[in-house]
BABADO-197056 format. One record per residue (C-alpha): residue number from 1; residue in one letter; x, y, z. Coordinates in nm, 4 decimals, m for minus. Last residue first. Layout:
N
+-----+---+----------+----------+----------+
!   k ! r !     east !    north !       up !
+-----+---+----------+----------+----------+
! NUM ! A !        X !        Y !        Z !
...
+-----+---+----------+----------+----------+
//
This chain:
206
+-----+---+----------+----------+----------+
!   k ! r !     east !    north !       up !
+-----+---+----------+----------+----------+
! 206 ! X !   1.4125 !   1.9710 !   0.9087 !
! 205 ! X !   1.4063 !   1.7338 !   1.1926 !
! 204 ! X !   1.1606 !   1.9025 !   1.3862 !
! 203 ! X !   0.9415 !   1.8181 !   1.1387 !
! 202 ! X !   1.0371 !   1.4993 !   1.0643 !
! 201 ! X !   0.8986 !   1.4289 !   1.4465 !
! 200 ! X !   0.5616 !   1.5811 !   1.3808 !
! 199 ! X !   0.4727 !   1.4056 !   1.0678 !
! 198 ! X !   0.5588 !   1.0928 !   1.2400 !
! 197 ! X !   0.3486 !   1.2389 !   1.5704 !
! 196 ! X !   0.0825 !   1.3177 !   1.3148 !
! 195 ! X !   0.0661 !   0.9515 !   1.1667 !
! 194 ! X !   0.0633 !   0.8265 !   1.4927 !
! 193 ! X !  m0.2152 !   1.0091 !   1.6173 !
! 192 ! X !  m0.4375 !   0.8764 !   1.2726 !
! 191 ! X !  m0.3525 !   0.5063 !   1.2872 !
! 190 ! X !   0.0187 !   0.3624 !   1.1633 !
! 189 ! X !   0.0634 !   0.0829 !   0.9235 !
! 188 ! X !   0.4620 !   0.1855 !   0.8795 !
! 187 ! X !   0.5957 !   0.0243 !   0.5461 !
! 186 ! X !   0.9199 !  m0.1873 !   0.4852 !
! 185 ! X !   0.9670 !  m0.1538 !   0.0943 !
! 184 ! X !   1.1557 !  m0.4935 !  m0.1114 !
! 183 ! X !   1.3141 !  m0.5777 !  m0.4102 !
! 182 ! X !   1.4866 !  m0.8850 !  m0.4463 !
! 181 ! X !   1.1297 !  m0.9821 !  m0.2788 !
! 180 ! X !   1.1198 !  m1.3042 !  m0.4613 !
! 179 ! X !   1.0950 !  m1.0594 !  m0.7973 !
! 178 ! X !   0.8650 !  m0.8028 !  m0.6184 !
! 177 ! X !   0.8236 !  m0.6443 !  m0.2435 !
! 176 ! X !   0.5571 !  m0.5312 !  m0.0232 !
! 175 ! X !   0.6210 !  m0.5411 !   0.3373 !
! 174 ! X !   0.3805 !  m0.4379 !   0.5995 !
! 173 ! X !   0.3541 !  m0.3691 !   0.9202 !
! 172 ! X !   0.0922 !  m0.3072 !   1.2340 !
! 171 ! X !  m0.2665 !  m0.4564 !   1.0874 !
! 170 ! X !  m0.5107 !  m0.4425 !   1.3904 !
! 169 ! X !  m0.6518 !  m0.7421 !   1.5010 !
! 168 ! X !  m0.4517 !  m0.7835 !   1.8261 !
! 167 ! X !  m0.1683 !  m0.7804 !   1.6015 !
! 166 ! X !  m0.1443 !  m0.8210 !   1.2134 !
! 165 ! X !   0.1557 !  m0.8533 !   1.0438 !
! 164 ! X !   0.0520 !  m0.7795 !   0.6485 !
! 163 ! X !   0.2946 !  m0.9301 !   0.3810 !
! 162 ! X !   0.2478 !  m0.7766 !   0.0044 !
! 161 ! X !   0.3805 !  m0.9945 !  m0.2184 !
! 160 ! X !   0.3925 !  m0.7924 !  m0.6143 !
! 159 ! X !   0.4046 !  m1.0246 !  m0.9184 !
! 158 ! X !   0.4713 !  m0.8524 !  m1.2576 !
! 157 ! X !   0.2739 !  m0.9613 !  m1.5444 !
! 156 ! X !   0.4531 !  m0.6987 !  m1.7946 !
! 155 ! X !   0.2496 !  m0.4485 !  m1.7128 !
! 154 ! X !  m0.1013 !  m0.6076 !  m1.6105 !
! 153 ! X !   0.0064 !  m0.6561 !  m1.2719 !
! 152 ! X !  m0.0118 !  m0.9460 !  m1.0505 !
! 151 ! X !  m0.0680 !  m0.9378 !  m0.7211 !
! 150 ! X !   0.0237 !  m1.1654 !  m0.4460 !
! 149 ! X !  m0.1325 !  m1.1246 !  m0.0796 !
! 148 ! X !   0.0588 !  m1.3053 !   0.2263 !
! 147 ! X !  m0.1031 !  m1.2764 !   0.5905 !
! 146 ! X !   0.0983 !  m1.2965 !   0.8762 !
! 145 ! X !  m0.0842 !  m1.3275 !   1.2651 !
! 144 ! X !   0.0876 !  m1.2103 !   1.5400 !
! 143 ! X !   0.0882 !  m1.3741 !   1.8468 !
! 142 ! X !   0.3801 !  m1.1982 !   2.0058 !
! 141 ! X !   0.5411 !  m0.9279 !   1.8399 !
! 140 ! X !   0.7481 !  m0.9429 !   1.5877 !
! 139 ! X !   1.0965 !  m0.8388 !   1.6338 !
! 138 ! X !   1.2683 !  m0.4881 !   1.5361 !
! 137 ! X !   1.6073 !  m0.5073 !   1.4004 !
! 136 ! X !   1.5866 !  m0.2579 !   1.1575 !
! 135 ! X !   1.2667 !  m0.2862 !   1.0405 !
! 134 ! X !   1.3799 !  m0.4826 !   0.6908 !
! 133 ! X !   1.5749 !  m0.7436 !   0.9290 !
! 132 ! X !   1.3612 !  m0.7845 !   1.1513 !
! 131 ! X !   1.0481 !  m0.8491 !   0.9421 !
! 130 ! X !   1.2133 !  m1.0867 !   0.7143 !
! 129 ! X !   1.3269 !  m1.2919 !   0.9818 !
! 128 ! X !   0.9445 !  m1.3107 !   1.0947 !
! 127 ! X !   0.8619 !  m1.3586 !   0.7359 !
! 126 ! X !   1.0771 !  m1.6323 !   0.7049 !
! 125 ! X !   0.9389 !  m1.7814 !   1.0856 !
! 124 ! X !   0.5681 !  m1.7341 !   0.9015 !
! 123 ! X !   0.5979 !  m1.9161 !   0.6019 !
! 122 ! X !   0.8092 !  m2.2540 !   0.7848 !
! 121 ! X !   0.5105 !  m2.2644 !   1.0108 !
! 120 ! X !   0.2335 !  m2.0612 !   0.9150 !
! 119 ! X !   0.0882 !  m1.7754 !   0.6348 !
! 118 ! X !  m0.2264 !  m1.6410 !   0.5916 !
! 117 ! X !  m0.3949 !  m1.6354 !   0.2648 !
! 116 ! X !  m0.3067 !  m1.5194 !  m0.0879 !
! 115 ! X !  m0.4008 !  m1.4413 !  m0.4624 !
! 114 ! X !  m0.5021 !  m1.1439 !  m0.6840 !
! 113 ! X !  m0.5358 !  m1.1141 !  m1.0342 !
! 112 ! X !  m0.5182 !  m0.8275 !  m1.2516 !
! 111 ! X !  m0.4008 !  m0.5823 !  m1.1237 !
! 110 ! X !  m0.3749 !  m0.2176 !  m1.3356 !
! 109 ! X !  m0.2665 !  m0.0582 !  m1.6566 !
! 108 ! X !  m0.5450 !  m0.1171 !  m1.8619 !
! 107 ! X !  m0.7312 !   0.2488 !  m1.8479 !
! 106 ! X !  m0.3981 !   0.4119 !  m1.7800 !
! 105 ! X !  m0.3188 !   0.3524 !  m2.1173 !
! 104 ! X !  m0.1407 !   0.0140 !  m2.2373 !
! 103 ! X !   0.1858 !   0.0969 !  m2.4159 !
! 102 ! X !   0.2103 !   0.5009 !  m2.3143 !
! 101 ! X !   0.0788 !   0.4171 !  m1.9202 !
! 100 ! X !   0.3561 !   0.1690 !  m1.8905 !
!  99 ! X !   0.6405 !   0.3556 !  m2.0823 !
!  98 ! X !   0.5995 !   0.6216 !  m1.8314 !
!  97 ! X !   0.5336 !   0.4072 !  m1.5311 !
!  96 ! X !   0.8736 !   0.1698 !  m1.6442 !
!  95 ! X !   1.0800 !   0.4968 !  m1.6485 !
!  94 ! X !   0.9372 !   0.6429 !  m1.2974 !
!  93 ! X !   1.0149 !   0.3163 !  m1.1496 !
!  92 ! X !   0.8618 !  m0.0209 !  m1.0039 !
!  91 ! X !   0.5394 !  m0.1017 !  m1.1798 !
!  90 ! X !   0.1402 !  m0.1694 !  m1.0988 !
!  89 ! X !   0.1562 !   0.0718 !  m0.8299 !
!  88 ! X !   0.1687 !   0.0255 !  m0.4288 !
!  87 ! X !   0.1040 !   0.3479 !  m0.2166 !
!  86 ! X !   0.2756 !   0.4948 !   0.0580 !
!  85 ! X !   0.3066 !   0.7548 !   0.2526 !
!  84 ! X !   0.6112 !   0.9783 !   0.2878 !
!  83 ! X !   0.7237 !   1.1062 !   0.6241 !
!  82 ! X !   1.0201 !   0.8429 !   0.7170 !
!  81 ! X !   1.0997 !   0.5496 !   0.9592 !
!  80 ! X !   0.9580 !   0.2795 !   0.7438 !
!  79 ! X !   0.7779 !   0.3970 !   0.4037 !
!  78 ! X !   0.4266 !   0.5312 !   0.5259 !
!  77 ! X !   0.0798 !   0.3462 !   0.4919 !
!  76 ! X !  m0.2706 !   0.4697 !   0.6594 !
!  75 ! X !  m0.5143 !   0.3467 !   0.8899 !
!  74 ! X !  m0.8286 !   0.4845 !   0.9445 !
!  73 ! X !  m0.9372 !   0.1110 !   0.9376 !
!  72 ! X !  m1.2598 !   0.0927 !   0.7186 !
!  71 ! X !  m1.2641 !   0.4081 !   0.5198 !
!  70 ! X !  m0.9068 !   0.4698 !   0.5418 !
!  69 ! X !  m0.8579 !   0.1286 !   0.3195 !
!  68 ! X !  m0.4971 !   0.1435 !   0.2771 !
!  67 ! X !  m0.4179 !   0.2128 !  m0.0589 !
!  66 ! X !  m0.3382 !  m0.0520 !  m0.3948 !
!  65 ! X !  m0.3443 !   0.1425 !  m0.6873 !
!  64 ! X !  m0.4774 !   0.1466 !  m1.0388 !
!  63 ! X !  m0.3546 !   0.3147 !  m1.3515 !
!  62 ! X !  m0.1321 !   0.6862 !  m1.4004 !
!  61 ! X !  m0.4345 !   0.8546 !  m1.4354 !
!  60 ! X !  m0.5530 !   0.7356 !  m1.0948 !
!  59 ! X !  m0.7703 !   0.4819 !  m0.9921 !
!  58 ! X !  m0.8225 !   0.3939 !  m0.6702 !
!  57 ! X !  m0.8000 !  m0.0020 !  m0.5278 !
!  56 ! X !  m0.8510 !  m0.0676 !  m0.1653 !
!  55 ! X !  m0.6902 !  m0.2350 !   0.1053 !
!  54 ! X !  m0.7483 !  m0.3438 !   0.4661 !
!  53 ! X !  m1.0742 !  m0.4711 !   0.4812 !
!  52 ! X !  m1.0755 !  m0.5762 !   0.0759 !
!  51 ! X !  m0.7005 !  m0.8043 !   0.2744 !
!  50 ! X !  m0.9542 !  m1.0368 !   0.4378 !
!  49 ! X !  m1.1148 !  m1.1742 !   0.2225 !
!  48 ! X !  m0.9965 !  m1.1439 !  m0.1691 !
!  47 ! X !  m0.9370 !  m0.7882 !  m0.3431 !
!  46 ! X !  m1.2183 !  m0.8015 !  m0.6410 !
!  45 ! X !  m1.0099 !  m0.7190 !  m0.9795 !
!  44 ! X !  m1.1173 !  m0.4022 !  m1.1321 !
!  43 ! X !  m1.1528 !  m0.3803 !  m1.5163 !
!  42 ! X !  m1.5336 !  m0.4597 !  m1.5591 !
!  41 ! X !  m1.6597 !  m0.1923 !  m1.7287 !
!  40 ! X !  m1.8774 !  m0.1170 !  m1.4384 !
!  39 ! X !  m1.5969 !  m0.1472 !  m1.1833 !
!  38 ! X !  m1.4374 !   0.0772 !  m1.4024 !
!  37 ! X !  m1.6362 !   0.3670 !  m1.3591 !
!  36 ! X !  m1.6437 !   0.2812 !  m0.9369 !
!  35 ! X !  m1.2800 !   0.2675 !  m0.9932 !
!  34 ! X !  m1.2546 !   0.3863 !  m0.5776 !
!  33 ! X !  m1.1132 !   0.7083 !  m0.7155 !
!  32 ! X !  m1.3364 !   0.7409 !  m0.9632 !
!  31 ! X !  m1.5334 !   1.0920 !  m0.9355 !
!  30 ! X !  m1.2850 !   1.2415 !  m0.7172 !
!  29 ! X !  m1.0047 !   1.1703 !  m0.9905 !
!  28 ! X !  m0.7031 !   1.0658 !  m0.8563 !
!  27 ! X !  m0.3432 !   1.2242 !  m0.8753 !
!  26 ! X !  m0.1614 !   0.9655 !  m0.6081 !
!  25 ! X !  m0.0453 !   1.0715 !  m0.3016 !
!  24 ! X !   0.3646 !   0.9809 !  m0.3269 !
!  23 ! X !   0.4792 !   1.3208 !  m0.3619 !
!  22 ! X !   0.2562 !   1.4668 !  m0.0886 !
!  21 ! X !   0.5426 !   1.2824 !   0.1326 !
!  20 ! X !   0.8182 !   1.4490 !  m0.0062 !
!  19 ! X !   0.6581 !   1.7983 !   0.0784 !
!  18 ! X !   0.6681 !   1.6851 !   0.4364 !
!  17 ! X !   0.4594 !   1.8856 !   0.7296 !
!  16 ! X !   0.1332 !   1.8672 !   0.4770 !
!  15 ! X !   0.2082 !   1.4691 !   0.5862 !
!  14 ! X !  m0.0645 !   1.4722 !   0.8498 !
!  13 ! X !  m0.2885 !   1.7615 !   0.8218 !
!  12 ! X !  m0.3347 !   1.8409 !   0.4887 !
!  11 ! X !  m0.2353 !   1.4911 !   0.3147 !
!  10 ! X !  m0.4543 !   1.3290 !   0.5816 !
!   9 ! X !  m0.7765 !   1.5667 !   0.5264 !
!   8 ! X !  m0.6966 !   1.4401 !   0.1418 !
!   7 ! X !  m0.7224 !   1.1228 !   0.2238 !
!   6 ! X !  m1.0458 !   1.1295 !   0.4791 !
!   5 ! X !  m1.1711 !   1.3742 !   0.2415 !
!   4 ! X !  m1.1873 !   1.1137 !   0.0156 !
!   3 ! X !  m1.2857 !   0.8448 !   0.1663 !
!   2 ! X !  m1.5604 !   1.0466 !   0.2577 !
!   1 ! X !  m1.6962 !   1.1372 !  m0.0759 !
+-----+---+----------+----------+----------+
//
């Protein structure tokens, strides 16, 4: 499949440099990984226009989760100013996965409903603060558009906001966070020659 090999081509090649970063790929099976099994069962929640162009949901034994669409936009999601990518599950820690997948399965442990649109006004300036303060003072750029998807989860109905800054069509940040974003996770949207400069500069870090 070439999603697929697109991800694993990018574990190989652009975060193979970071053993931290092949941490966070999740352990999906080739056969599902974009739920097409449990599409047909009926336990995958459509992602709403726009965000299905720059998300996609694989299925993992450890439940869904939300990944950049590679396929589409050959884009892919690190945590700000490091080597690991990034993917957004259905809980917050290691402890709440484990109990997760032991009270539901993996099979039910997944979004459920899905909700957003793009943000303005009083929305945006927030999420403009928001933005420079989470990316270490960096500002957004001019005429960016913010977009605003919630998620809930089936464990425990948790509500995940992921905020996409878009510029000159391509999607630059985002920001996922949960419980009004007392919790929150600056991510890098970066295409595939940035993604193997980041790889290259933690590198020669090490």
């Amino acid at each position: 499949m070439w999603f697929l090999a697109k991800m694993m081509i990018a574990v190989a090649l652009v975060t193979g440099l970071s053993a931290a970063a092949v941490a966070e790929v999740p352990d999906a099976n080739e056969e599902n990984i974009l739920c097409q099994k449990d599409m047909e069962k009926g336990l995958v929640e459509p992602i709403p226009e726009p965000f299905s162009a720059w998300i996609v949901t694989m299925c993992t034994p450890l439940g869904q989760q939300l990944a950049p669409n590679v396929d589409k936009q050959g884009y892919f999601w690190f945590i700000h100013n490091t080597a690991n990518l990034f993917v957004l599950k259905p809980q917050l820690t290691k402890a709440e996965e484990d109990q997760a997948v032991g009270e539901l399965g993996a099979e039910n442990l997944r979004f459920i409903k899905y909700s957003g649109g793009q943000l303005f006004g009083e929305g945006a300036e927030k999420l403009s603060k928001m933005h420079e303060i989470v990316f270490d003072g960096l500002k957004v750029e001019e005429n960016t558009l913010i977009y605003q998807l919630d998620a809930v989860s089936s464990y425990k109905e948790k509500l995940f906001h992921l905020f996409f800054f878009i510029h000159n069509d391509r999607p630059k940040k985002l920001i996922t966070c949960v419980n009004q974003c007392q919790l929150s996770v600056p991510v890098d949207i970066l295409n595939w020659d940035e993604a193997k400069e980041r790889a290259k500069q933690f590198e020669e870090k090490q």
